[in-house]
C-alpha positions in Angstrom: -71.6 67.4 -109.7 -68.5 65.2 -109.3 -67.6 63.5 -106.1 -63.6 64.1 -106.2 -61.3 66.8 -107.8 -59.8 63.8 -109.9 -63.1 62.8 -111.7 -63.4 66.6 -112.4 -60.0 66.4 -114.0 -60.5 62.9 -115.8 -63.9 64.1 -116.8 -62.2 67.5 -118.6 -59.3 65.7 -119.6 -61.7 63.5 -122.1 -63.9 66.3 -123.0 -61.0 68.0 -124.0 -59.4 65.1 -126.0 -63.0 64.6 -127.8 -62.5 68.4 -128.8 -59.5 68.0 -129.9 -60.4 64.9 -132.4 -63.5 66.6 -133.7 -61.5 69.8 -134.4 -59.0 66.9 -136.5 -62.1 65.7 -138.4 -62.3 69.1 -140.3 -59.2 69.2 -141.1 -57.7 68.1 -144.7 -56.3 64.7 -145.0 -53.0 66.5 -146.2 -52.8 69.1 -143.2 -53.2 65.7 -140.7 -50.4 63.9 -142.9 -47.8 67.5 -142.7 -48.5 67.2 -139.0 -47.7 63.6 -138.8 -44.5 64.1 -140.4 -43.6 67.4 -138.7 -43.8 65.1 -135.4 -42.1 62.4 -136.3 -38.6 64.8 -137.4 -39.8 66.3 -134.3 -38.3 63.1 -132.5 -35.1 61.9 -132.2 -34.2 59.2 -135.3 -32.8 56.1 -133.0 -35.7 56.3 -130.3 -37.8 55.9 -133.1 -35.8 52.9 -134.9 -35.2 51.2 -131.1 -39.4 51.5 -131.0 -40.0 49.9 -134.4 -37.0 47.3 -133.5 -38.4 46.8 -129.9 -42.4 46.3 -131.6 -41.1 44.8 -134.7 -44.0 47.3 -136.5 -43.5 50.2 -138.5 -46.4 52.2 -137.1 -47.1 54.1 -140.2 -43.1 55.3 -140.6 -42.2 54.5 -144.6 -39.0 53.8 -145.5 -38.0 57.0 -146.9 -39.3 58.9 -144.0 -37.1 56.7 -141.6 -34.2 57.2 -143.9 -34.9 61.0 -144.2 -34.6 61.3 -140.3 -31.3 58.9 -140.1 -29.9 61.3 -143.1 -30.4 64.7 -140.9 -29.4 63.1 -137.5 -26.4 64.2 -135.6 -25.0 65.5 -139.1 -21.7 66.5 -138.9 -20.4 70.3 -140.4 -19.4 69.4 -144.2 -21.4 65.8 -144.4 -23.5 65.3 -147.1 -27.3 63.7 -146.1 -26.0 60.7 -148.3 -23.2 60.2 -146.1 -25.0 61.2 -143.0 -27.5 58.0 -143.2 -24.3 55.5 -144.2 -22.5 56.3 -141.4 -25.3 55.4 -138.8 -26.6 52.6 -141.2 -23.1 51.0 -141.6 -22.0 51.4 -138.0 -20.7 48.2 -136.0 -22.4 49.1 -133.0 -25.8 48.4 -131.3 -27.0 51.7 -132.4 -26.0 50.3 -136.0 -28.2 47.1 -135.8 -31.0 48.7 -134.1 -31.1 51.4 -137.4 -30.9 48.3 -139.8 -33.6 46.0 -138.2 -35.6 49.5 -138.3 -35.0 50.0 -141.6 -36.0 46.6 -142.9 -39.1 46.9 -140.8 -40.3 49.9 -142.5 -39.5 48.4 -145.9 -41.6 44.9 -145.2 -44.7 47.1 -144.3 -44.6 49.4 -147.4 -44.4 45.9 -149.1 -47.0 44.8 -147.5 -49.5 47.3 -148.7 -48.6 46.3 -152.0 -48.5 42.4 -151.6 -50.8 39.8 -150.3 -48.5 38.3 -147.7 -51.2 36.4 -145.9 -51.5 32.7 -146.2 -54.3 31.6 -148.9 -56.6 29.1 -147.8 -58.1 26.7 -149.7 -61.0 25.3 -148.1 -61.9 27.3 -143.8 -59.3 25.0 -141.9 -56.4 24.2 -144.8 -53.1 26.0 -144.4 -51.7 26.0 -148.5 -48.7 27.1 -147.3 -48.6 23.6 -144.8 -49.1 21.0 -147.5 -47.2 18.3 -145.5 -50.7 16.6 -144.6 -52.5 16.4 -148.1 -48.9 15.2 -149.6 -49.0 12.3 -147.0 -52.8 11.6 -147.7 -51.8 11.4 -151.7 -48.9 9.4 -151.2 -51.6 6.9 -148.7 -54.3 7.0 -151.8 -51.5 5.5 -154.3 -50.2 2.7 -152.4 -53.8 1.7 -151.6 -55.3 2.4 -155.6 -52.1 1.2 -157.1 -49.9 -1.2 -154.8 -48.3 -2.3 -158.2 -46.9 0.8 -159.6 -43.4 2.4 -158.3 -43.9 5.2 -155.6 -43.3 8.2 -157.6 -46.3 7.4 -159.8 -48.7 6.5 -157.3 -48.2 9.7 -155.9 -48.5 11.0 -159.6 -51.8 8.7 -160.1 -53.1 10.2 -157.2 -52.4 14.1 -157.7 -53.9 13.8 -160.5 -56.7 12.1 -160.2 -59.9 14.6 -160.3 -61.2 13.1 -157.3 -58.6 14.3 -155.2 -58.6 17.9 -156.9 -59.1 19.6 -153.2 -56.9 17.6 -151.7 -53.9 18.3 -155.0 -54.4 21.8 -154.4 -53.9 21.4 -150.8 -50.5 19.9 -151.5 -49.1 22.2 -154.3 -49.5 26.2 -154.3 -48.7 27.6 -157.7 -47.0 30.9 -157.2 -48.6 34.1 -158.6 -47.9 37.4 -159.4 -48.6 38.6 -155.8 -46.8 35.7 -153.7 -44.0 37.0 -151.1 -41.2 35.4 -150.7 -38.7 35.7 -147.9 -35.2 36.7 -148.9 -32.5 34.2 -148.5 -30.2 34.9 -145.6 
C-alpha cells in the first residue's frame, strides 16, 4: 500500500494527530483551557518569557498567568510568591529584561482584546492616524480661496468648509472612548 517505511510512518503519524484533535473536539472548553495551563507551569518561566520576547507575541499567555509562573520559579525556602516574582522582575540582568519585555507583552495583548488598537480609516486608502497629507491639501485650498486672509485662518476657512468635510476628517481624529495610546517613555 505504501511505497517506503517513511510514508507508512508519515501516513500514521497524521492519522494519529487527526485522532487526537477529534478526541479534543469532545472535550469541554474548560477541560481544553486546565490542560493549556497545566502545560504552560509545565515549562520553565524564562523559556517561555525569552519566546514571547524573541516573537514579540504573547501566544495566548495573560498577564497573570506569566506572572503566576515568574512567582513559583526557582523560589527560594522562606520566599513569599510576592517576593519570588520581584526578584526575577527587578533583576539587572539579561534574564531581568527578558522577564520585563515578556511581561509587557502579555499585558498589550490582554489590552488588546479589549481595545480597538487598529488604525480607523476613513475612506479604503486614508490612514487617520497619517493626517500630514489632508493638513497640507487644507492649508493649499486656503491660500488659493483666501490669498488675503492670515495663514491660520485659511487653514480655518478651509477645515471648515463643508466641502472639504472628507478631507477635515482626514486631518483631525477625535479621540474616543476606545483610542490607545502609547505610554510615554
Amino acid at each position: 500500500m505504501f511505497s517506503t517505511p517513511k510514508a507508512a510512518e508519515r501516513a500514521l503519524a497524521h492519522y494519529l494527530a487527526v485522532q487526537e484533535r477529534l478526541r479534543k473536539g469532545d472535550e469541554s472548553h474548560e477541560e481544553l483551557e486546565a490542560a493549556r495551563v497545566a502545560k504552560l507551569k509545565s515549562l520553565n518561566a524564562i523559556a517561555v518569557c525569552k519566546a514571547l520576547a524573541d516573537d514579540q507575541h504573547a501566544y495566548g499567555v495573560t498577564e497573570a498567568e506569566l506572572v503566576d509562573l515568574l512567582s513559583n520559579h526557582d523560589r527560594q525556602p522562606g520566599e513569599s510568591a510576592a517576593r519570588t516574582f520581584a526578584r526575577h522582575y527587578e533583576a539587572n540582568t539579561e534574564e531581568g529584561a527578558l522577564i520585563r519585555k515578556a511581561v509587557e507583552i502579555a499585558k498589550t495583548a490582554e489590552a488588546a482584546r479589549y481595545f480597538d488598537i487598529e488604525p480607523v480609516l476613513v475612506s479604503d486608502e486614508t490612514d487617520v492616524n497619517d493626517p500630514v497629507d489632508a493638513i497640507a491639501q487644507l492649508k493649499e485650498l486656503g491660500r488659493q480661496k483666501w490669498p488675503e486672509e492670515s495663514e491660520a485662518n485659511q487653514f480655518e476657512r478651509a477645515f471648515t468648509d463643508p466641502a472639504n468635510a472628507e478631507l477635515s476628517a482626514r486631518a483631525h481624529r477625535r479621540p474616543s472612548a476606545t483610542t490607545v495610546y502609547s505610554m510615554p517613555r
